[in-house]
PASEBA-1860 file (N, C-alpha, C; in nm, 3 decimals):
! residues 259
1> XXXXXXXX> -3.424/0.496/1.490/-3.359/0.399/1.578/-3.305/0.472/1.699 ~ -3.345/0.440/1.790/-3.273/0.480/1.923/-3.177/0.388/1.993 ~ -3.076/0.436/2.060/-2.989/0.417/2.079/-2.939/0.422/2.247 ~ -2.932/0.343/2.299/-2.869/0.381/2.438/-2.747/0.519/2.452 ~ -2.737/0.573/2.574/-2.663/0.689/2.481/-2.511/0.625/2.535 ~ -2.479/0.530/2.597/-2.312/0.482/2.582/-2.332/0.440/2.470 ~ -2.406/0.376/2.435/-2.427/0.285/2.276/-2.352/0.380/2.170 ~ -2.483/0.497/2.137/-2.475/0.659/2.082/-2.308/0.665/2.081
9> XXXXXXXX> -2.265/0.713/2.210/-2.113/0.783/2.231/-2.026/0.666/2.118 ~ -2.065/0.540/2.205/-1.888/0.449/2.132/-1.952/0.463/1.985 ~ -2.071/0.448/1.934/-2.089/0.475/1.783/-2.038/0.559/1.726 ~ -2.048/0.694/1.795/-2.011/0.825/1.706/-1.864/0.814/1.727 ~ -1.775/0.792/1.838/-1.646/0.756/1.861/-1.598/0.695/1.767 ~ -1.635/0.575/1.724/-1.578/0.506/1.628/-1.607/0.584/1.460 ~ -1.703/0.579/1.481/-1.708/0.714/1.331/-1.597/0.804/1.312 ~ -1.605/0.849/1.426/-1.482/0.993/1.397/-1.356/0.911/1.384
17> XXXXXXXX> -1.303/0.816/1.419/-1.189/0.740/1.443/-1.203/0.651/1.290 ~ -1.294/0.642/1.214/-1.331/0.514/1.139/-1.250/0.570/0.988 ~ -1.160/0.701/0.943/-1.106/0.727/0.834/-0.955/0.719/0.844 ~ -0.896/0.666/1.010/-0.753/0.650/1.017/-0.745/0.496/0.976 ~ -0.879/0.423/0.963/-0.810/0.248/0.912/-0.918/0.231/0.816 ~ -0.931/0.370/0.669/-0.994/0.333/0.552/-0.923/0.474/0.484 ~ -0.957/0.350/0.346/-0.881/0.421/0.242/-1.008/0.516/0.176 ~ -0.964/0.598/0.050/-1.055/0.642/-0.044/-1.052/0.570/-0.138
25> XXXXXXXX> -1.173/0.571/-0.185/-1.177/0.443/-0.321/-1.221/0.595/-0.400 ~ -1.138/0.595/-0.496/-1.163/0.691/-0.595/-1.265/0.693/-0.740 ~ -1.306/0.543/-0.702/-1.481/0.526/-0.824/-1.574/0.570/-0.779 ~ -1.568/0.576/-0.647/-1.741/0.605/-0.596/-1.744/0.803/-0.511 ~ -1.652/0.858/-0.609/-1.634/0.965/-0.567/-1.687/1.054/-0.661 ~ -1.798/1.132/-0.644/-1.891/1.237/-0.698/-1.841/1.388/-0.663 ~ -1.833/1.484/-0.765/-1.766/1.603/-0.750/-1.892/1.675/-0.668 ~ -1.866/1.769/-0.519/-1.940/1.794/-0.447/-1.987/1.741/-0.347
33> XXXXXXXX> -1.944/1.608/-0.326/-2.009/1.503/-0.277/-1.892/1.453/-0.169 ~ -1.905/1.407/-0.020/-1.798/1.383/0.032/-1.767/1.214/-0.020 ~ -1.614/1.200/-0.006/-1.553/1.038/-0.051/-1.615/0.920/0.020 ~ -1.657/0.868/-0.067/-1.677/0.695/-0.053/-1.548/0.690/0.046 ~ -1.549/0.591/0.150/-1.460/0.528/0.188/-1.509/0.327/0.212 ~ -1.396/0.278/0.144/-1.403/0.153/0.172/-1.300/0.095/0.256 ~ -1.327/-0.020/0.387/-1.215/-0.033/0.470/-1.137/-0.138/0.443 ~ -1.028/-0.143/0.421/-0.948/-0.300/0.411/-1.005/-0.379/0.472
41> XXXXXXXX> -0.895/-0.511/0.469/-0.956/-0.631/0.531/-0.926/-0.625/0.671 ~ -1.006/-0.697/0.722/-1.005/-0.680/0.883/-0.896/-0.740/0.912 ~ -0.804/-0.678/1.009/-0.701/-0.787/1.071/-0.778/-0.880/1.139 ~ -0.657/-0.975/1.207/-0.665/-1.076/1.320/-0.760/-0.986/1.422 ~ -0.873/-1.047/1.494/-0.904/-0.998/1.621/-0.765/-0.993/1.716 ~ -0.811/-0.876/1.814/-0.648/-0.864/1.924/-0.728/-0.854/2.071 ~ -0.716/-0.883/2.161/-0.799/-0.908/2.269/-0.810/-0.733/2.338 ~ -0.912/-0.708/2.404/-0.953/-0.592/2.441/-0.853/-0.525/2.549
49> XXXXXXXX> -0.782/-0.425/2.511/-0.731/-0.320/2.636/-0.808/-0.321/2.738 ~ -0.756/-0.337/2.863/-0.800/-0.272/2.961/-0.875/-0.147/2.964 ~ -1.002/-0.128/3.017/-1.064/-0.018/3.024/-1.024/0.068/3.142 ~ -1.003/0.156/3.180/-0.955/0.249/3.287/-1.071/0.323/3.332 ~ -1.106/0.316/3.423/-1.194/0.410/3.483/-1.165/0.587/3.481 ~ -1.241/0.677/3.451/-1.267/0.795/3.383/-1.235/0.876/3.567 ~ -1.152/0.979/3.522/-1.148/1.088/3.647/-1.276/1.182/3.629 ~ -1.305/1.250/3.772/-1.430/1.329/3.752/-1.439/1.420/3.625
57> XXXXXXXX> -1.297/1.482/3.559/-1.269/1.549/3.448/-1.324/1.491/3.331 ~ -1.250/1.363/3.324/-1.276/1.300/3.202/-1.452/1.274/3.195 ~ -1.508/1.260/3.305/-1.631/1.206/3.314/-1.736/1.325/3.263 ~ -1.687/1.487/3.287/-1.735/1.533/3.219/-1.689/1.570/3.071 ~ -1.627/1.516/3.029/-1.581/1.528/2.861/-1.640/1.405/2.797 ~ -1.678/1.315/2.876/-1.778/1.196/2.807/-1.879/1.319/2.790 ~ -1.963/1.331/2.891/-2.074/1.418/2.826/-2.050/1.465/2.736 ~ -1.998/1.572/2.683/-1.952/1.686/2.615/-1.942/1.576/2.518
65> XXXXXXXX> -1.901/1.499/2.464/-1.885/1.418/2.393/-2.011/1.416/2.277 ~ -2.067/1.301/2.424/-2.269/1.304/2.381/-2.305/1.385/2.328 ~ -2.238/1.475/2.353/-2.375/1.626/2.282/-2.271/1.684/2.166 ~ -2.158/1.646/2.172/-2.076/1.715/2.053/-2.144/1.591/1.951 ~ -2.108/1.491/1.950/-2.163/1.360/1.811/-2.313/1.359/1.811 ~ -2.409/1.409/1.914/-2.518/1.402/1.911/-2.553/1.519/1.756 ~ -2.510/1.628/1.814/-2.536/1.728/1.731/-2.509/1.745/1.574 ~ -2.339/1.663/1.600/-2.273/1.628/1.483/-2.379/1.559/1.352
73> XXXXXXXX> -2.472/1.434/1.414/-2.495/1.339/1.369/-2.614/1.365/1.278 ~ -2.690/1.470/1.369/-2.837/1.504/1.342/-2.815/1.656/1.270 ~ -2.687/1.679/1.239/-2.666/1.818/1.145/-2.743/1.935/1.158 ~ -2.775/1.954/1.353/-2.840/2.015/1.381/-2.759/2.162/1.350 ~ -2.608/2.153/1.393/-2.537/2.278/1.354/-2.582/2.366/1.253 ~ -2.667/2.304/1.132/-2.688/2.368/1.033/-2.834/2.462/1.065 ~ -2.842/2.445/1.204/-2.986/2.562/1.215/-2.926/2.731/1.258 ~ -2.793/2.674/1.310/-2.723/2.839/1.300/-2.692/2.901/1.216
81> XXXXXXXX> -2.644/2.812/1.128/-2.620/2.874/0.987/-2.726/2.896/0.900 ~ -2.790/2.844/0.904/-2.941/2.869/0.816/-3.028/3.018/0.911 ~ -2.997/3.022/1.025/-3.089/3.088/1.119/-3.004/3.221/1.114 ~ -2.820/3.250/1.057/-2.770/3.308/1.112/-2.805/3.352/1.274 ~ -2.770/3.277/1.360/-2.790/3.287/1.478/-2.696/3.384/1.554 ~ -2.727/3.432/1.627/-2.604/3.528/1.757/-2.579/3.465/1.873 ~ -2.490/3.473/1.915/-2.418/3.398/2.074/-2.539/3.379/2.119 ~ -2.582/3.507/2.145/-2.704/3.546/2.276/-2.827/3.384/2.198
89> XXXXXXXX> -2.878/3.433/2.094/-2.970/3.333/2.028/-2.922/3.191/2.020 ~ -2.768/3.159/2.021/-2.736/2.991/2.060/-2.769/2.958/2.165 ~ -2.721/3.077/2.300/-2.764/3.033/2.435/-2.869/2.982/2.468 ~ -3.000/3.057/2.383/-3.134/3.044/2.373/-3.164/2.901/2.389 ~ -3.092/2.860/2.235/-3.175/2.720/2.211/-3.059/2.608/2.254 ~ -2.983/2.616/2.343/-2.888/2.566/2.419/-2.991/2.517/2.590 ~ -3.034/2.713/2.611/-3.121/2.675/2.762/-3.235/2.542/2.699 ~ -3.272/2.577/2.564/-3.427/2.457/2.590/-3.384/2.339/2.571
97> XXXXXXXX> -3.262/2.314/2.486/-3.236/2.189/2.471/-3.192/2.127/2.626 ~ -3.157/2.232/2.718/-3.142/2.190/2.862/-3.265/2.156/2.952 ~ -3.345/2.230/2.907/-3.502/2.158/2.999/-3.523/2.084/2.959 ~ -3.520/2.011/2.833/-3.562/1.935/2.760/-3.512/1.783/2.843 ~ -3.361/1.812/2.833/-3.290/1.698/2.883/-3.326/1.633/3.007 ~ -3.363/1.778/3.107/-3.418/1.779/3.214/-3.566/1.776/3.262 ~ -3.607/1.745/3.163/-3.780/1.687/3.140/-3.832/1.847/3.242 ~ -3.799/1.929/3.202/-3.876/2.056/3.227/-4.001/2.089/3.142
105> XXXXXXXX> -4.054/2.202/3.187/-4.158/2.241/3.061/-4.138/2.406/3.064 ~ -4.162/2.476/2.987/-4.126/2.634/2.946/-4.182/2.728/3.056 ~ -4.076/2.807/3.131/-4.152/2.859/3.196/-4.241/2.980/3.128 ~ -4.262/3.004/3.030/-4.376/3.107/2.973/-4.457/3.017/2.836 ~ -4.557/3.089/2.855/-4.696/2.996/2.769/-4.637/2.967/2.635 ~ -4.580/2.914/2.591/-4.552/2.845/2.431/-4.639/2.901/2.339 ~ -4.779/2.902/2.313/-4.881/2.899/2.269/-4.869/3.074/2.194 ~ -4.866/3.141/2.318/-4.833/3.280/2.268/-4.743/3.389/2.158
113> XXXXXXXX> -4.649/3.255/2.182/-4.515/3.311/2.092/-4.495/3.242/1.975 ~ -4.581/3.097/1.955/-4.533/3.050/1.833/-4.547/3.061/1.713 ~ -4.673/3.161/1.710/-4.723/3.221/1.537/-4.611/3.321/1.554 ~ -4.574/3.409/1.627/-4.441/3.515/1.591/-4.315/3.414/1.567 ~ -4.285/3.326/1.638/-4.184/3.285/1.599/-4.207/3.182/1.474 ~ -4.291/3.121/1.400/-4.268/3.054/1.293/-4.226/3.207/1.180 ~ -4.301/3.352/1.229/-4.325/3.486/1.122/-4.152/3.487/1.138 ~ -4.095/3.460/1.271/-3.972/3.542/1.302/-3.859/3.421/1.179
121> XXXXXXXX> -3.908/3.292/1.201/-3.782/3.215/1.163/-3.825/3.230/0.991 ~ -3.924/3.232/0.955/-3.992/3.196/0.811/-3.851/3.329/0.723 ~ -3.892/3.472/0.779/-3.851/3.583/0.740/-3.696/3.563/0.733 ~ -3.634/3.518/0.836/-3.508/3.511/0.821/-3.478/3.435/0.696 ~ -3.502/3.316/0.711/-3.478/3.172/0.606/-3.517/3.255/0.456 ~ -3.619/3.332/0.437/-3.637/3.436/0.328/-3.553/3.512/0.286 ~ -3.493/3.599/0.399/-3.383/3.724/0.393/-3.257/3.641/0.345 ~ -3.266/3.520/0.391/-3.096/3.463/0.366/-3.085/3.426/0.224
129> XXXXXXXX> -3.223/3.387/0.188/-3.215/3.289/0.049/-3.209/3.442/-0.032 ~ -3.266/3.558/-0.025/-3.280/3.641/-0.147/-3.147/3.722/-0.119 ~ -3.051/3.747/-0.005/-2.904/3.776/-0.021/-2.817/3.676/-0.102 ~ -2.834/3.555/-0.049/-2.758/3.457/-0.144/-2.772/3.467/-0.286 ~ -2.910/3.462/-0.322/-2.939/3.478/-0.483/-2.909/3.617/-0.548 ~ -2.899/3.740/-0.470/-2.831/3.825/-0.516/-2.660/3.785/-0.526 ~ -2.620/3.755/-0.444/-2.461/3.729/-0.430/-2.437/3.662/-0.571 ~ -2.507/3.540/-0.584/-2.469/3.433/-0.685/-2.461/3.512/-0.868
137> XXXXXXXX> -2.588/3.635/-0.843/-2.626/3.660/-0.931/-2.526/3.789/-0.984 ~ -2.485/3.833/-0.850/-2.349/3.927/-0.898/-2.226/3.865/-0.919 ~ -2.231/3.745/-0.870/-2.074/3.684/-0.940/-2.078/3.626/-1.068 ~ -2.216/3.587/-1.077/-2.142/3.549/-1.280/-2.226/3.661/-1.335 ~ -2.207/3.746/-1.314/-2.254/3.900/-1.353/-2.057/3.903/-1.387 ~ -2.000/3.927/-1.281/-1.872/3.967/-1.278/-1.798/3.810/-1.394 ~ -1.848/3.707/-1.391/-1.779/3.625/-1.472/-1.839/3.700/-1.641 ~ -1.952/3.689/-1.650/-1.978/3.744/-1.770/-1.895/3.880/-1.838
145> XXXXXXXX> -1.877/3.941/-1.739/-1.808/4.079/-1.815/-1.623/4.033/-1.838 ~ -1.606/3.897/-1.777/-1.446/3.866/-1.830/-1.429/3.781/-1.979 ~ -1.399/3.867/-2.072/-1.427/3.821/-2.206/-1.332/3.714/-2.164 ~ -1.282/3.621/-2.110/-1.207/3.492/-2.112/-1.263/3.391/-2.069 ~ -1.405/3.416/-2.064/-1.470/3.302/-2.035/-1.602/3.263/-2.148 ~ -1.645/3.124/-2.175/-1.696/3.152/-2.306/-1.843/3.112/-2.234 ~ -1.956/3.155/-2.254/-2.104/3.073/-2.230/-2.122/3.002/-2.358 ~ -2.226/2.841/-2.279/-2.275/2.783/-2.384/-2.428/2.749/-2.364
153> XXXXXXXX> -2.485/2.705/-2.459/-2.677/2.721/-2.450/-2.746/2.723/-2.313 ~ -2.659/2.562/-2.221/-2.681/2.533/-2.100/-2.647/2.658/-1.983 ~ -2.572/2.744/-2.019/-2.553/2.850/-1.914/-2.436/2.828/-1.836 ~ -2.324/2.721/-1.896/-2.206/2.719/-1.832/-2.102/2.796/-1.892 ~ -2.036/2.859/-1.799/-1.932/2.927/-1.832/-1.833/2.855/-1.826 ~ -1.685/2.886/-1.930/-1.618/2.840/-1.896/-1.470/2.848/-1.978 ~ -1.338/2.871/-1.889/-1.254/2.905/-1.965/-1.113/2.760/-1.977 ~ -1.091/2.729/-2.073/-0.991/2.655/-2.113/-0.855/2.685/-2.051
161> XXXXXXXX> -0.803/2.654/-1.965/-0.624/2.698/-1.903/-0.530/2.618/-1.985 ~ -0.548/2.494/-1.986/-0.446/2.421/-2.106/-0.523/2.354/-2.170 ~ -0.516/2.336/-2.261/-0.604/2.203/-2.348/-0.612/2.101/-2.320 ~ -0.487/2.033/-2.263/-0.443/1.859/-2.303/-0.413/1.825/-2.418 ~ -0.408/1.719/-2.411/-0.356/1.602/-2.544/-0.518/1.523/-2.577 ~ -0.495/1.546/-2.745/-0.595/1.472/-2.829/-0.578/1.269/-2.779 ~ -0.692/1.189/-2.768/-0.796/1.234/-2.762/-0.896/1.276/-2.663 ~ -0.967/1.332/-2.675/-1.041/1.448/-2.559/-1.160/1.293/-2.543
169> XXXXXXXX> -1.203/1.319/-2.396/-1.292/1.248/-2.338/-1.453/1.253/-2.411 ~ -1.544/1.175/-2.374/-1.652/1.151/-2.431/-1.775/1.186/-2.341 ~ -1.879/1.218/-2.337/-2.007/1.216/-2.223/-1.991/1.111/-2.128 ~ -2.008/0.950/-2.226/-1.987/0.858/-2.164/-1.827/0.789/-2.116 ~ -1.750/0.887/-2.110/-1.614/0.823/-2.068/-1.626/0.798/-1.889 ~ -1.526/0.732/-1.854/-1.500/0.745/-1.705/-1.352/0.826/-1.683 ~ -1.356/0.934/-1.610/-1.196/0.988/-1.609/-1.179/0.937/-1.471 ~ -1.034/1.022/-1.501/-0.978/1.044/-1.333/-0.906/1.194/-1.306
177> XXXXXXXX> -0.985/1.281/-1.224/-0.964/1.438/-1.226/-0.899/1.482/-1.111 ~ -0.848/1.565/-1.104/-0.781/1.658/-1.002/-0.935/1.782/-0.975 ~ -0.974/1.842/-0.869/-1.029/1.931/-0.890/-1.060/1.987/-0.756 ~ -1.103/2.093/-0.730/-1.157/2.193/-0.600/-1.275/2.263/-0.686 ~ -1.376/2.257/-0.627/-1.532/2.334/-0.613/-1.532/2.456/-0.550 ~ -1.615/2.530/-0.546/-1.640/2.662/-0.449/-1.742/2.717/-0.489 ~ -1.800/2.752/-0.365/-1.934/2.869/-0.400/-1.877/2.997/-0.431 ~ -1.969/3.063/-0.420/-1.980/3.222/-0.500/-1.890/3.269/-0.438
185> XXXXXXXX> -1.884/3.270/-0.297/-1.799/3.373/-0.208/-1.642/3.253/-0.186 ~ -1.644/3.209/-0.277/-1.457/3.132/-0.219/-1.461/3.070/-0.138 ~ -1.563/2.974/-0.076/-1.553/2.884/-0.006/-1.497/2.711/-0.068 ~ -1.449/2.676/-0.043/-1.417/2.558/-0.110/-1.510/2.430/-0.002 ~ -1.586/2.379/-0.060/-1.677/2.270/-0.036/-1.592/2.128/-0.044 ~ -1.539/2.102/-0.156/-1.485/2.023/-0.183/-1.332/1.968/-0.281 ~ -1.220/1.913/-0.210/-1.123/1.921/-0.342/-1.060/1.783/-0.340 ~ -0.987/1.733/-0.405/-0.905/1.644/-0.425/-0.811/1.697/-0.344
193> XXXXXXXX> -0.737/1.759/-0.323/-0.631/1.813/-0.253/-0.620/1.795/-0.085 ~ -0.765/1.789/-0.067/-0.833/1.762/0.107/-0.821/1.624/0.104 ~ -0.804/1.545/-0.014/-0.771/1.333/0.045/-0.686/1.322/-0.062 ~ -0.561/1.377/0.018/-0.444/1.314/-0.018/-0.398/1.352/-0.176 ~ -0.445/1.423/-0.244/-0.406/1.489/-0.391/-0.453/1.346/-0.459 ~ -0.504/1.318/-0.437/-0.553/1.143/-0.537/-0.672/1.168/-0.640 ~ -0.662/1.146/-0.757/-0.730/1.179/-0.829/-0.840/1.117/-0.838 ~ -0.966/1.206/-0.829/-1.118/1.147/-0.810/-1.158/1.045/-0.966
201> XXXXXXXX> -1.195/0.952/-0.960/-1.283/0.836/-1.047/-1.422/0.880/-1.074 ~ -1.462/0.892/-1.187/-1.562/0.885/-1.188/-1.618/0.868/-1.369 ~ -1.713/0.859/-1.413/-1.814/0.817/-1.549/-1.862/0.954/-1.560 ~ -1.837/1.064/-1.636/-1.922/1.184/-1.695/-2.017/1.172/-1.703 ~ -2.117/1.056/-1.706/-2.279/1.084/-1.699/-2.317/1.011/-1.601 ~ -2.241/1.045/-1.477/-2.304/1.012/-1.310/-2.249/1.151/-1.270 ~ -2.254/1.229/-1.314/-2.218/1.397/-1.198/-2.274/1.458/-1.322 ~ -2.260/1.609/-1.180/-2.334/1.721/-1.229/-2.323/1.749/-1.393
209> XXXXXXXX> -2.416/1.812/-1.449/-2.462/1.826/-1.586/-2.359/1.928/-1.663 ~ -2.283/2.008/-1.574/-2.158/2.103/-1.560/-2.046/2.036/-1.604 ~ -2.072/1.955/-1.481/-1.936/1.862/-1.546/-1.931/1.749/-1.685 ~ -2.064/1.705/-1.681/-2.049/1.632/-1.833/-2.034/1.729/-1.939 ~ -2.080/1.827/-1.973/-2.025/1.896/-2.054/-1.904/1.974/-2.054 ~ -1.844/2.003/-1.949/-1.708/2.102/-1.942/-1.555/2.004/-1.980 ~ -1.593/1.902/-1.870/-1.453/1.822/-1.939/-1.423/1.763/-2.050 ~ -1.513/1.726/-2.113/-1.501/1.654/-2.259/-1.392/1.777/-2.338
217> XXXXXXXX> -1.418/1.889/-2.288/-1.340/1.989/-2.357/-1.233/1.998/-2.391 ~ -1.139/1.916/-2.249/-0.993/1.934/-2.251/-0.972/1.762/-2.271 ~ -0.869/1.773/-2.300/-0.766/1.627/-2.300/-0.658/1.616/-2.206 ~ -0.634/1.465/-2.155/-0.539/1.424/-2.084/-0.456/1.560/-2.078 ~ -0.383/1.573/-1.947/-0.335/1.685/-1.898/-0.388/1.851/-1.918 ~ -0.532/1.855/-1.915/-0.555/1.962/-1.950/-0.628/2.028/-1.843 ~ -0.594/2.146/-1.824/-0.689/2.232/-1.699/-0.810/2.297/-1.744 ~ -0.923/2.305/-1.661/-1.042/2.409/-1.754/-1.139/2.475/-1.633
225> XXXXXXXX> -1.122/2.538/-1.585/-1.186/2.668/-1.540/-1.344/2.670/-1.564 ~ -1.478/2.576/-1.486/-1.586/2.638/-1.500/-1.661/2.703/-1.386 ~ -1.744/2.763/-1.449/-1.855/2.795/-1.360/-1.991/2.796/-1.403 ~ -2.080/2.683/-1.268/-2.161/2.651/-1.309/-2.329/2.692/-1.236 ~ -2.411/2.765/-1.292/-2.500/2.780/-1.260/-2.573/2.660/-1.210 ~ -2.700/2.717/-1.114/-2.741/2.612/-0.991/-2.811/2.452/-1.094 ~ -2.889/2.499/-1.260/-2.933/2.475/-1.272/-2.901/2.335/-1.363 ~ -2.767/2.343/-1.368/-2.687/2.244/-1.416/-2.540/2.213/-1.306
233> XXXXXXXX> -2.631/2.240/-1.187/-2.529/2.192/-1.061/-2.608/2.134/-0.919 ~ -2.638/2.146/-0.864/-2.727/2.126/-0.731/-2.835/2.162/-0.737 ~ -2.896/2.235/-0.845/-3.012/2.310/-0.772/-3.069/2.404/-0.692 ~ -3.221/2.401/-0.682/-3.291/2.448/-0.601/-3.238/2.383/-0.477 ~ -3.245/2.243/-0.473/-3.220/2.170/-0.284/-3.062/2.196/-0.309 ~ -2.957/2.211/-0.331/-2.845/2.215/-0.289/-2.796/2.043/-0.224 ~ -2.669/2.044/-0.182/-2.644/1.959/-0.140/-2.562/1.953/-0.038 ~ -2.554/1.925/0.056/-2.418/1.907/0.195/-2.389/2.048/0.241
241> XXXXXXXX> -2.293/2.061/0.191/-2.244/2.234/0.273/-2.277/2.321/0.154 ~ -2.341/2.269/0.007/-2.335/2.346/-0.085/-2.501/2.405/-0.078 ~ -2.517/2.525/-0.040/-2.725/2.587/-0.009/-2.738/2.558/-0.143 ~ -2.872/2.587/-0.136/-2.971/2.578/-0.260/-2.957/2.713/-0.317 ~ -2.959/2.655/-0.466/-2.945/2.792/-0.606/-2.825/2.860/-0.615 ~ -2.715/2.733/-0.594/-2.574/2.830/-0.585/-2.533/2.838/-0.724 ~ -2.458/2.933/-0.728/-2.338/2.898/-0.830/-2.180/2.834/-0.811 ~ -2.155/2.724/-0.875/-2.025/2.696/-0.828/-1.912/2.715/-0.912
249> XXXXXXXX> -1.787/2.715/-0.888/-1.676/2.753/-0.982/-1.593/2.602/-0.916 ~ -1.555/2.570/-1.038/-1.449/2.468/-1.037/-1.325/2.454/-1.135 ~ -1.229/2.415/-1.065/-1.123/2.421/-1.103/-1.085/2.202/-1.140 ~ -1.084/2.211/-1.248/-1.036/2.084/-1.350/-0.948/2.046/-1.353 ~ -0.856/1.922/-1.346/-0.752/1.879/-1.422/-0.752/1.700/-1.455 ~ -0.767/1.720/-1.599/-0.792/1.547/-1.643/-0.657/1.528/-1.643 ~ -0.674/1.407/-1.538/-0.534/1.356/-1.503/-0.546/1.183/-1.632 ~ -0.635/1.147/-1.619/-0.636/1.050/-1.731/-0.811/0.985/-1.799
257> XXX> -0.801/0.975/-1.902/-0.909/0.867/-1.999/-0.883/0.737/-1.937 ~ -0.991/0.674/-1.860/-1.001/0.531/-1.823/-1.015/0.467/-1.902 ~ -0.969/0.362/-1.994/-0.961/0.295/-2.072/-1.095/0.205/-2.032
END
């Protein structure tokens, strides 16, 4: 779908603006996964503010705008990070996205460079994935050698902090959890703590395969410490900010058994 690009701007505008008049609904919230939001009821319509005409300043921060939600939208950001890119190499693909805009064409033959550059980008995207899978593979290397954590058939680790109170949850229960995620290197992807400390909703056999088996463990008020290999977590494709073939560590707390 294309979009006029004032269209584009007030769209993405209102997006970024669209979580100060919605709540989190805590059922449709998946561990790893960013929050469902559902919006109250609409007020009364209120008749339109005056629009103000934009100073030459402001007129260039509309642009800047365009290309900040443009980029936002199409999660192009994620080619630097996948590309590990350098200043010098953003500038790069900054100049083409500028001819582009400017209906230019390259000033050197395309044709010449593009079998090196699919060799150049292929190799990187290679180099990154077999550092990561070393990384992942030395941290539950390092979980394995802490006798306080127990493995089970599935390959989850995992250590008990409090128990809780009997009775302990089911596969098929629905809880309501406290929790923070993280990859290998301490990044936190995702927590309860980031919307408002509200405890996430959810049914043990709609999330990761990690989590149906780890919480059943503890009972109401109980904390539990796992970590979960890719293969009973995201995967090979990964998901959102989480790459493919991670390992994740999560931190638990069954705040209650949904009746």
């Amino acid at each position: 779908m294309k979009l006029p690009a004032l269209a584009a701007l007030a769209f993405a505008a209102a997006s970024l603006h669209a979580a100060d008049a919605a709540k989190v609904d805590p059922a449709t919230v998946t561990p790893g996964a960013p929050p469902a939001l559902t919006t109250t009821a609409p007020a009364a319509p209120t008749p339109p503010a005056p629009v103000k005409d934009l100073t030459p300043e402001q007129q260039k921060q509309a642009f800047f705008l365009q290309g900040f939600f443009l980029v936002r939208q199409a999660q192009w950001a994620s080619i630097a990070t996948e590309l590990e890119l350098s200043d010098d190499e953003v500038n790069a693909l900054l100049d083409g996205m500028r001819a582009a805009l400017k209906n230019e064409t390259p000033k050197f033959k395309a044709e010449e460079i593009i079998p090196g550059a699919e060799k150049m980008i292929g190799e990187r995207v290679a180099g990154k994935a077999k550092r990561w899978t070393a990384q992942n593979e030395a941290y539950l290397a390092k979980v394995d050698a802490d006798k306080g954590f127990t493995k089970t058939a599935s390959g989850l680790r995992y250590k008990v902090v409090v128990p809780g109170t009997d009775p302990k949850p089911t596969a098929a229960s629905t809880v309501k959890c406290l929790y923070t995620g993280k990859t290998c290197d301490g990044k936190v992807f995702d927590s309860t703590s980031g919307r408002g400390n509200a405890p996430a909703e959810f049914p043990l056999n709609g999330v990761i395969a990690a989590w149906t088996e780890a919480v059943p463990l503890i009972g109401k008020g109980g904390k539990i410490l796992l970590v979960a290999p890719a293969n009973i977590a995201y995967g090979e494709n990964g998901q959102g900010p989480i790459p493919p073939n991670s390992v994740l560590e999560f931190e638990v707390e069954l705040v209650e058994i949904v009746k």
